[in-house]
SERO-4910 file (N, C-alpha, C, O; in steps of 0.05 Angstrom, whole numbers):
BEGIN
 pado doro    nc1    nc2    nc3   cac1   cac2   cac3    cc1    cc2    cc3    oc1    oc2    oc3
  Unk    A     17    -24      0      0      0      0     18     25      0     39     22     12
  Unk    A     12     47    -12     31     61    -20     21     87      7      2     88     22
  Unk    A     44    105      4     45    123     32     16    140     37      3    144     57
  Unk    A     15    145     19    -14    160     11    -38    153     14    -58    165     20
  Unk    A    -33    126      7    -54    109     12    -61    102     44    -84    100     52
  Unk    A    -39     97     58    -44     96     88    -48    118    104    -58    116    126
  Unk    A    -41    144     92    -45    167    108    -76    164    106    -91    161    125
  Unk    A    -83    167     74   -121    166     72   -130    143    102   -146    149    121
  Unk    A   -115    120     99   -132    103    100   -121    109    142   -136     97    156
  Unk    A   -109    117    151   -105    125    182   -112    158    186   -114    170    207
  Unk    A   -114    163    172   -137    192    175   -170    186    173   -186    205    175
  Unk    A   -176    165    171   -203    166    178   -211    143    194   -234    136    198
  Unk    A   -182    127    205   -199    101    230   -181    122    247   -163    136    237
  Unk    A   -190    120    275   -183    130    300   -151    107    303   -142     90    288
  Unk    A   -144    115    321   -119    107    320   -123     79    345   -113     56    346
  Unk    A   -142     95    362   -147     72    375   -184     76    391   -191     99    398
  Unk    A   -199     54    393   -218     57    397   -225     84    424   -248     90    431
  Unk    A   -204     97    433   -213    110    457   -218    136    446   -230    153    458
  Unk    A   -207    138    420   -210    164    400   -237    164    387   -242    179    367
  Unk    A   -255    147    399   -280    145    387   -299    162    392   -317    166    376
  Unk    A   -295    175    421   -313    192    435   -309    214    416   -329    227    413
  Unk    A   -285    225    401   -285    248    380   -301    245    357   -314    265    350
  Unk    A   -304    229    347   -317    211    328   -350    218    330   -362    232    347
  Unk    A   -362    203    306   -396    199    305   -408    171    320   -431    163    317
  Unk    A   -387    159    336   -397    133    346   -392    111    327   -394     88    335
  Unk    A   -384    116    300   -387     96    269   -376     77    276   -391     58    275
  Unk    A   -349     71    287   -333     52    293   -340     41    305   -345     18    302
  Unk    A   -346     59    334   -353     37    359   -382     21    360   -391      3    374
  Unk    A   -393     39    336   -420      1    329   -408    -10    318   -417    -32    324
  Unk    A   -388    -15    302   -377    -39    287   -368    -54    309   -378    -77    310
  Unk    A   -350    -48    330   -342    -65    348   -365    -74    372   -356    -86    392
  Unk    A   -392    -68    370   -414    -81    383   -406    -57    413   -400    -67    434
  Unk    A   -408    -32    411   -409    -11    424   -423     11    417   -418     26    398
  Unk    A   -445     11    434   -466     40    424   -456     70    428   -435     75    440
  Unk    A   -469     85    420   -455    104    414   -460    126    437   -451    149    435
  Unk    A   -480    114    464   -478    125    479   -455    117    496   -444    132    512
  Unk    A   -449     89    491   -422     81    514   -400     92    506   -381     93    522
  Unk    A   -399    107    468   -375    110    464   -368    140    470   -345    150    467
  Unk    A   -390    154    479   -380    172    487   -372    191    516   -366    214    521
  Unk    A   -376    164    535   -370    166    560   -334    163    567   -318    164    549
  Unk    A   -329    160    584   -300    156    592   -289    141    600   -290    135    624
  Unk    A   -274    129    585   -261     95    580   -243     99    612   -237    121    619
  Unk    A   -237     77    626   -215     71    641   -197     65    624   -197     56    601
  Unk    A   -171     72    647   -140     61    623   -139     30    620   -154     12    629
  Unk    A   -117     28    605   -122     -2    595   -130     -7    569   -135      8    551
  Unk    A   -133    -34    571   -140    -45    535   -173    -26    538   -185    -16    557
  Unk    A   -179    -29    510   -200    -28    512   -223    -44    520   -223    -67    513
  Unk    A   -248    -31    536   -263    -47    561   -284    -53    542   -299    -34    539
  Unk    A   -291    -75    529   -308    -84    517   -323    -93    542   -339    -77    552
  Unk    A   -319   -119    552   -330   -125    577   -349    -99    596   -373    -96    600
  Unk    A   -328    -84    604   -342    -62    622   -360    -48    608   -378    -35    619
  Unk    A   -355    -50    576   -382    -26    563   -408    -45    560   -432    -41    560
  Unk    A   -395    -64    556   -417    -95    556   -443    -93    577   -468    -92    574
  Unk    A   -424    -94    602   -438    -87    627   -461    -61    633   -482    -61    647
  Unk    A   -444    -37    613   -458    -27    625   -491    -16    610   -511     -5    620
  Unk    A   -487    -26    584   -509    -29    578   -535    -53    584   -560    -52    580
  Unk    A   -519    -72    595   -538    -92    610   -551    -76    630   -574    -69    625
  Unk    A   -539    -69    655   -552    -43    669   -572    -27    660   -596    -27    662
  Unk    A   -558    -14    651   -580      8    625   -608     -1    616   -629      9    609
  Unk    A   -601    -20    617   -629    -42    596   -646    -56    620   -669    -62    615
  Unk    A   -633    -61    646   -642    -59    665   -664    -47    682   -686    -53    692
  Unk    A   -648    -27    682   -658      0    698   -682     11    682   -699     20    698
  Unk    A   -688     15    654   -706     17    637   -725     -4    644   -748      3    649
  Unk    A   -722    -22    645   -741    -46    651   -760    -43    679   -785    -39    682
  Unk    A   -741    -46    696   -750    -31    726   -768     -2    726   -785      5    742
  Unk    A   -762      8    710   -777     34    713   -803     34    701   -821     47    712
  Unk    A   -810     18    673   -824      8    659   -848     -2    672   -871      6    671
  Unk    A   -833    -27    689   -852    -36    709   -867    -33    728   -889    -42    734
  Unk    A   -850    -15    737   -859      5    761   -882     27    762   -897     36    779
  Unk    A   -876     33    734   -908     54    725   -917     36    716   -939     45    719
  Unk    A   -923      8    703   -939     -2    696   -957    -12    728   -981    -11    729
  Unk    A   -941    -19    751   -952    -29    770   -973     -6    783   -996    -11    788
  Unk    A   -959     21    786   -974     47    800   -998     50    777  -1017     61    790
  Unk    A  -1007     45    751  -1022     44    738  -1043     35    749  -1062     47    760
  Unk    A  -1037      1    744  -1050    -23    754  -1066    -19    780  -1090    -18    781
  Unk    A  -1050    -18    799  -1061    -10    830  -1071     13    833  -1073     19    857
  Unk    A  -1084     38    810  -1102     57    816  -1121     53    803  -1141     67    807
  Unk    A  -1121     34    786  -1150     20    763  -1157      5    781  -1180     -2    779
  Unk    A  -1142     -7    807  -1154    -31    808  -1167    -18    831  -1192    -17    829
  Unk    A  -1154     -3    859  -1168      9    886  -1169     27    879  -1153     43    868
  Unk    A  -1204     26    888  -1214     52    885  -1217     73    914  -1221     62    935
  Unk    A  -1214     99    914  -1207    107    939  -1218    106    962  -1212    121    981
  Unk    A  -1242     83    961  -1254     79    987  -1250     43    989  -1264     29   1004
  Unk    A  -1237     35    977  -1225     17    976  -1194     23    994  -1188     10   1014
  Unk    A  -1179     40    984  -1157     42   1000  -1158     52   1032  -1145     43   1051
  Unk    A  -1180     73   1030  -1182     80   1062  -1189     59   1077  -1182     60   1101
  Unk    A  -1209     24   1067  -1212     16   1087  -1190     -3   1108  -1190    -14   1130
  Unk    A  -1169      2   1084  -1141    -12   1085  -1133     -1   1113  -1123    -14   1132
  Unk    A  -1139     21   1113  -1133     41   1138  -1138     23   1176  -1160     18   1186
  Unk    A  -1117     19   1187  -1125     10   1214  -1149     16   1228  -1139     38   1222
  Unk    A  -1168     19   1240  -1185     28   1254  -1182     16   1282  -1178     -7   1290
  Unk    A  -1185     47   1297  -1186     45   1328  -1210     33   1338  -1232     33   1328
  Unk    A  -1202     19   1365  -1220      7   1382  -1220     13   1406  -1200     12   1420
  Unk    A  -1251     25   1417  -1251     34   1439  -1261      7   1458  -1277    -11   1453
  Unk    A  -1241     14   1482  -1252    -14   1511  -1256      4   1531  -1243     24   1535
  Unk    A  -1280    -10   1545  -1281     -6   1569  -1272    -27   1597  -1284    -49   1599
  Unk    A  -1259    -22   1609  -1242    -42   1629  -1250    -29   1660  -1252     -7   1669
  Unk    A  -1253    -62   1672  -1257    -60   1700  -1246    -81   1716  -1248   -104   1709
  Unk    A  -1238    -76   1734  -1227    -99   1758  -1211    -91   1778  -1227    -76   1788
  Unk    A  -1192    -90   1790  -1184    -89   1812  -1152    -75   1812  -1142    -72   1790
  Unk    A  -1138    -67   1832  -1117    -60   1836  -1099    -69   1866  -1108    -72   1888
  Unk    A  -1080    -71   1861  -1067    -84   1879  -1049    -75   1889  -1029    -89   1883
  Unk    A  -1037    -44   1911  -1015    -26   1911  -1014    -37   1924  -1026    -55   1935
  Unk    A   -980    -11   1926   -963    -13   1951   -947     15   1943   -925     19   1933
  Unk    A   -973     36   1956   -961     65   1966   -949     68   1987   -927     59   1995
  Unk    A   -973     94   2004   -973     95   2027   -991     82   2040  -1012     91   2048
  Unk    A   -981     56   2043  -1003     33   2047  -1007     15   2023  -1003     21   2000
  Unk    A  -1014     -6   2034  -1019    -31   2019  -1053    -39   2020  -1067    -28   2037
  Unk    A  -1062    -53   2006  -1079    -64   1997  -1101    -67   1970  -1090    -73   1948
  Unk    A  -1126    -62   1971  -1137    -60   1941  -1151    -47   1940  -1159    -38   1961
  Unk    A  -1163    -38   1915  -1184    -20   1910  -1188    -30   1879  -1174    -43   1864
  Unk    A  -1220    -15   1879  -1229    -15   1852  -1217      4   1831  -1213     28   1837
  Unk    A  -1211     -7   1797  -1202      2   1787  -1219     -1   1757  -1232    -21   1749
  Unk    A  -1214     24   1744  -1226     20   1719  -1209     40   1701  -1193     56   1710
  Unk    A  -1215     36   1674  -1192     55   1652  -1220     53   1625  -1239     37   1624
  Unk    A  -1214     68   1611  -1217     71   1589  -1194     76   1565  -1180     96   1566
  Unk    A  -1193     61   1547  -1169     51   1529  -1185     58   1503  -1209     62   1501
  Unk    A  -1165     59   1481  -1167     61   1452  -1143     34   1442  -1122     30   1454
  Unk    A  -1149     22   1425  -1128      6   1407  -1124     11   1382  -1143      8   1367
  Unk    A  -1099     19   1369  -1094     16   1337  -1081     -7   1330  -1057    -12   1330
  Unk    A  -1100    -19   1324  -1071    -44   1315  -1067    -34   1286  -1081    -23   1269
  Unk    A  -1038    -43   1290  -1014    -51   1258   -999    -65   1262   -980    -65   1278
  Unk    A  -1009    -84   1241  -1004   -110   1227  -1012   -126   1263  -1034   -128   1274
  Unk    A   -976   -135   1274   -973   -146   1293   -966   -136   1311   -953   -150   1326
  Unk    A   -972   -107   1318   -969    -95   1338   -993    -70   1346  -1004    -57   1328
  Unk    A  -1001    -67   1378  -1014    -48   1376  -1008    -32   1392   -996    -37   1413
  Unk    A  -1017     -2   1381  -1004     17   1400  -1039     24   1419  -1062     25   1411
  Unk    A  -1032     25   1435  -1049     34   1468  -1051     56   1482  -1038     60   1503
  Unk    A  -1070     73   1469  -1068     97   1499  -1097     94   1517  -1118     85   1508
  Unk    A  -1093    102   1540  -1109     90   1560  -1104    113   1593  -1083    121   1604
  Unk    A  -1130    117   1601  -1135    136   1615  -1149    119   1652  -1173    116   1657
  Unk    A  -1136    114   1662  -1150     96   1684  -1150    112   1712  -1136    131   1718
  Unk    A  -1166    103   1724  -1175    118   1754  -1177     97   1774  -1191     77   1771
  Unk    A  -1160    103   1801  -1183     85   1821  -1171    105   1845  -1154    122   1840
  Unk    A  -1183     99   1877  -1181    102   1893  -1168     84   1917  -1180     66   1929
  Unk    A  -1156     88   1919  -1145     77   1946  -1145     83   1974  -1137    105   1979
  Unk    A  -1151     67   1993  -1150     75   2022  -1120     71   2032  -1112     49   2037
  Unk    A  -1101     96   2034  -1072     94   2045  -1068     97   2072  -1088     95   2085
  Unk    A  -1053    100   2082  -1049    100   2111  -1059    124   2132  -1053    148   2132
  Unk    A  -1076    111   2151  -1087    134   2165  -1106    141   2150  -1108    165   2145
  Unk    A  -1125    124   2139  -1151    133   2130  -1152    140   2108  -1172    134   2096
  Unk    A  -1130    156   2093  -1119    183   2070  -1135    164   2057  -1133    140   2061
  Unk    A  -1157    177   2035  -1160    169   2010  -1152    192   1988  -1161    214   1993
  Unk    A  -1141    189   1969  -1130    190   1947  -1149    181   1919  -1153    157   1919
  Unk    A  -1162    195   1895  -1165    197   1877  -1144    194   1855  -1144    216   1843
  Unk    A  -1126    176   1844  -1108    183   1816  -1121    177   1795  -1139    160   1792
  Unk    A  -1110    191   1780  -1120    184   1742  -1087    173   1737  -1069    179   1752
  Unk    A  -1085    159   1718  -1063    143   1703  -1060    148   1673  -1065    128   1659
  Unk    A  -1055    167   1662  -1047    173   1630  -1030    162   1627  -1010    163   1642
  Unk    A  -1034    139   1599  -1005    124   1589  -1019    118   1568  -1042    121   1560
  Unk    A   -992    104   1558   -991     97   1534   -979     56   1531   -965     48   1549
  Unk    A   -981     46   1520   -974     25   1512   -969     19   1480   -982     30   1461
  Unk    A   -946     -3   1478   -939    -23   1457   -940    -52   1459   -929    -66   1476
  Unk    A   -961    -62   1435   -964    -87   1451   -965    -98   1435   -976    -89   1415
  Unk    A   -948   -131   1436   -943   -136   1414   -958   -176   1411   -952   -199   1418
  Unk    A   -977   -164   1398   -998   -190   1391   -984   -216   1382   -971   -216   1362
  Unk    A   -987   -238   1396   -969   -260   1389   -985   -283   1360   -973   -291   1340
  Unk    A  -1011   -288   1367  -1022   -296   1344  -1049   -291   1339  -1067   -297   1355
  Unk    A  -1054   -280   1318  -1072   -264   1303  -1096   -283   1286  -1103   -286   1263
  Unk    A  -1102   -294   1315  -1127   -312   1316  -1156   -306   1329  -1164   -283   1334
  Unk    A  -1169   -328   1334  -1194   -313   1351  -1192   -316   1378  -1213   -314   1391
  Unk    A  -1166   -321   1392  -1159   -313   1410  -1121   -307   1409  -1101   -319   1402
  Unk    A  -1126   -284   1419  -1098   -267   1410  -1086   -258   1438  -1094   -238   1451
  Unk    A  -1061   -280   1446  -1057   -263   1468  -1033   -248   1459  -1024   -250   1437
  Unk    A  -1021   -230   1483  -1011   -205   1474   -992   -197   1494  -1002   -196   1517
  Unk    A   -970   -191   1493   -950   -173   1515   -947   -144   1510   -950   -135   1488
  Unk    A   -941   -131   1529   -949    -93   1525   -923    -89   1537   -911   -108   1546
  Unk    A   -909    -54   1537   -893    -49   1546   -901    -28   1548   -910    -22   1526
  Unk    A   -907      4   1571   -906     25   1574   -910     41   1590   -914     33   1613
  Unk    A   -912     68   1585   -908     87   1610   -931     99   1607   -948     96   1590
  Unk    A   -929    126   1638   -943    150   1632   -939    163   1651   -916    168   1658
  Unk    A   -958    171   1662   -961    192   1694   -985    187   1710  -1008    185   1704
  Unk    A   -975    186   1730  -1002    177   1756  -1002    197   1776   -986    197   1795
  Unk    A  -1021    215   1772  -1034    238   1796  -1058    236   1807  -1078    229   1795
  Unk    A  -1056    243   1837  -1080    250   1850  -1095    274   1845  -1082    295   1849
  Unk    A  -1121    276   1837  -1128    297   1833  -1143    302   1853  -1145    327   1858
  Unk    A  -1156    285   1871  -1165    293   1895  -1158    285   1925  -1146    264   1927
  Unk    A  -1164    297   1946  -1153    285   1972  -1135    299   1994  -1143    323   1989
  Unk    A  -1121    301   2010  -1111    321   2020  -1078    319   2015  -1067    299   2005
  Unk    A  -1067    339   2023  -1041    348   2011  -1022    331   2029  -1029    324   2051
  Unk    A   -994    322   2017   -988    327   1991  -1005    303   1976  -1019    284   1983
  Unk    A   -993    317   1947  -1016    290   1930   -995    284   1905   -980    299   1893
  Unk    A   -998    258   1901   -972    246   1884   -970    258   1855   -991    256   1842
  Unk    A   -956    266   1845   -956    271   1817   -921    261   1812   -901    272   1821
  Unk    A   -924    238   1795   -911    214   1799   -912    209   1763   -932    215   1749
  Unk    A   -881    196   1750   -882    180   1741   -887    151   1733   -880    136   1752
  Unk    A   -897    137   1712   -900    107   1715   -893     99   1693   -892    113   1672
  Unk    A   -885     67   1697   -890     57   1677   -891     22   1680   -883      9   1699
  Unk    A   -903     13   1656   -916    -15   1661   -906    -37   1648   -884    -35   1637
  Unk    A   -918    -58   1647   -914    -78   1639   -940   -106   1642   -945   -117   1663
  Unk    A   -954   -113   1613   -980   -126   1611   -980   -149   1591   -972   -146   1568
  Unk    A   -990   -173   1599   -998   -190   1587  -1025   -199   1588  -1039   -202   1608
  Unk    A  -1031   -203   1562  -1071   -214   1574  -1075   -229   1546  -1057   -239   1533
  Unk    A  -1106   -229   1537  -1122   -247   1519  -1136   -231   1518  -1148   -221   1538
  Unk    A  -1139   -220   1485  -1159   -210   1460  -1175   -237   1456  -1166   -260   1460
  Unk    A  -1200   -229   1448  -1223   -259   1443  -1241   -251   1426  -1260   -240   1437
  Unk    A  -1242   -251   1399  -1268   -235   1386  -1285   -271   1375  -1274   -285   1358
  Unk    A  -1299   -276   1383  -1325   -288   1387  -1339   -285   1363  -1340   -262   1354
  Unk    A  -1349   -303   1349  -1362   -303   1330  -1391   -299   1335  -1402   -312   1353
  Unk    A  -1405   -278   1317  -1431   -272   1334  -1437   -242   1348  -1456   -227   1348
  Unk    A  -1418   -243   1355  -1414   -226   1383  -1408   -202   1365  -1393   -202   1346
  Unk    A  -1426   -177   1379  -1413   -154   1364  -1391   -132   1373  -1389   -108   1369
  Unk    A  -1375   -153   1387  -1358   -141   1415  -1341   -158   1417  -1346   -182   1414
  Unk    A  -1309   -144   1425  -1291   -173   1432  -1286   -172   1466  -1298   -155   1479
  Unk    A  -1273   -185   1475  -1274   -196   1504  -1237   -191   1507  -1219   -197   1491
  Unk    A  -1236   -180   1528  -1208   -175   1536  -1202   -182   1574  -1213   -175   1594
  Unk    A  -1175   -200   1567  -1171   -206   1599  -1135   -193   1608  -1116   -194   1593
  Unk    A  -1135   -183   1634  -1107   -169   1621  -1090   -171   1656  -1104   -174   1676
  Unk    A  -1074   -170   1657  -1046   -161   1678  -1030   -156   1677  -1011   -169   1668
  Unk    A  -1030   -124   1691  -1017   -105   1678   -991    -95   1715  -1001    -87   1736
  Unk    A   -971    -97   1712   -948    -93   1729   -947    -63   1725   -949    -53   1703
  Unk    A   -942    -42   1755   -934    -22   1748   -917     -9   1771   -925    -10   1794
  Unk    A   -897      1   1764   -882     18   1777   -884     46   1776   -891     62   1758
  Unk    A   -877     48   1798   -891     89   1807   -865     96   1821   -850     86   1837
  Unk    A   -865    114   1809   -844    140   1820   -808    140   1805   -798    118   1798
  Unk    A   -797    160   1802   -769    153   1789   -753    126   1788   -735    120   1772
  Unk    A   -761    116   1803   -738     95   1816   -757     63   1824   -751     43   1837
  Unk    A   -782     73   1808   -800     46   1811   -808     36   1840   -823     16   1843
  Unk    A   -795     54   1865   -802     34   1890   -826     31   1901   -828     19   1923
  Unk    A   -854     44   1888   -874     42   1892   -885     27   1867   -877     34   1845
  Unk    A   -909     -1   1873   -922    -12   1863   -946    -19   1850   -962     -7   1864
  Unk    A   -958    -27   1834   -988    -37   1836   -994    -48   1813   -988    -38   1791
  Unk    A  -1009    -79   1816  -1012    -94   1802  -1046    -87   1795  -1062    -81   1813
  Unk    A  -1050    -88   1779  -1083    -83   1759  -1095   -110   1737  -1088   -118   1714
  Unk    A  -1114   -118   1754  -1135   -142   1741  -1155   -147   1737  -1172   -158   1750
  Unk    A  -1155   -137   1704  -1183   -120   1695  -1188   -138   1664  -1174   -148   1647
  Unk    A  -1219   -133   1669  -1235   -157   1643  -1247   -129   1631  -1261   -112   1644
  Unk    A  -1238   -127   1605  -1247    -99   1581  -1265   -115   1563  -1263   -140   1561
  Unk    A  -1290    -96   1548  -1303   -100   1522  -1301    -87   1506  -1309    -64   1512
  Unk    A  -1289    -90   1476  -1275    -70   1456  -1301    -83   1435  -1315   -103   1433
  Unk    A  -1294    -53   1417  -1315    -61   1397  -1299    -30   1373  -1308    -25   1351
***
C-alpha cells in the first residue's frame, strides 16, 4: 500500500478505539459498542469491551425496572378505588375495662379500678393509649383519687380468635383529689392478657395483667386485674 494510501486510510480510523468519543460513534457500532457508551469515559487499559458490555446490560435494566414500576402504580389505581384504599386504613377500638388493683403506696392493699383505652392495631403490633382511675385507702384513713395517662406497645403474638398479647409502657399517675401532699408521679408498666373476638358477638372480650411501677426509681407498686369490652 503506498504512503498516501495509508495516510487516507489512518486519517479516517481512530488510531485507537478511545478516539472514538471524538468521532460519530461509526466505529464503535462496528465493534458491538453503542454510541452512547462510546461517548463516556473509558478507564485506562486495553480497551473495556466487557465493562461497556456491562454497562449497557444495566442500562437495559434499569429501563425495565422503571417500565414496570409505572406499569404497577397504573395497575393498582384501576384496580383500588379510593374507598377501597381508606378501608385498608387501621381502625381504632374503643374498651371499656374494669377490675381491681393491687398497691403498695402509702399503704398496701386493694381497691377498685377502671380505665378507658383506645387500640390501633398494625399489622402485629398495637399501639395503646389508656386513661384509668381508682381510689385507694392509704395510711391513716388518707383516701387519694389518681387518674393514670399512658400509653402502651403491645405486641400480639397470634392473630387468631384468641390473641394473646405482651405490652410495654409508660405514663403519669396523679392524684387529683384528697388532701395534701398529692402524688404527681411518674410510671411505667408492663402487661400480658387475651384478645377474644367471638363469632356472633358484636364485641370482643379482653382479659389483662398489667405490672406497674410508680415514681423515678419504681419503688412504689401496683398490680391491675381487669376484664375490658372492645368493639
Amino acid at each position: 500500500m503506498s504512503s498516501d494510501a495509508q495516510q487516507s486510510h489512518s486519517g479516517n480510523i481512530p488510531r485507537s478505539l478511545y478516539d472514538v468519543r471524538r468521532t460519530t460513534g461509526e466505529y464503535a457500532t462496528r465493534q458491538h459498542v453503542t454510541k452512547w457508551q462510546a461517548v463516556s469515559d473509558p478507564p485506562t487499559g486495553p480497551f473495556p469491551t466487557r465493562y461497556l458490555g456491562a454497562k449497557v446490560a444495566l442500562h437495559s435494566v434499569m429501563k425495565t425496572l422503571i417500565r414496570l414500576s409505572l406499569v404497577g402504580l397504573v395497575f393498582s389505581g384501576a384496580v383500588f378505588s379510593p374507598a377501597q384504599a381508606s378501608a385498608q386504613l387501621p381502625i381504632p377500638r374503643l374498651e371499656i375495662a374494669g377490675g381491681v388493683s393491687k398497691f403498695e403506696l402509702a399503704g398496701t392493699g386493694t381497691a377498685p379500678f377502671g380505665a378507658v383505652r383506645v387500640d390501633l392495631p398494625l399489622t402485629a403490633l398495637i399501639v395503646e393509649g389508656s386513661l384509668g382511675a381508682f381510689r385507694p385507702q392509704e395510711n391513716f384513713g388518707v383516701h387519694h383519687v389518681y387518674i393514670v395517662p399512658e400509653g402502651q406497645v403491645q405486641l400480639q403474638l397470634f392473630p387468631a380468635i384468641i390473641r394473646p398479647y405482651i405490652g410495654v409502657g409508660g405514663g403519669w399517675m396523679r392524684a387529683v383529689s384528697g388532701p395534701d401532699p398529692r402524688r404527681n408521679d411518674v410510671t411505667g408498666s408492663l402487661s400480658a392478657g387475651i384478645r377474644a373476638g367471638l363469632p356472633g358477638l358484636p364485641f370482643a372480650l379482653r382479659g389483662e395483667v398489667r405490672l406497674r411501677g410508680i415514681g423515678s426509681n419504681f419503688s412504689q407498686r401496683a398490680s391491675e386485674y381487669t376484664i375490658g369490652l372492645s368493639r
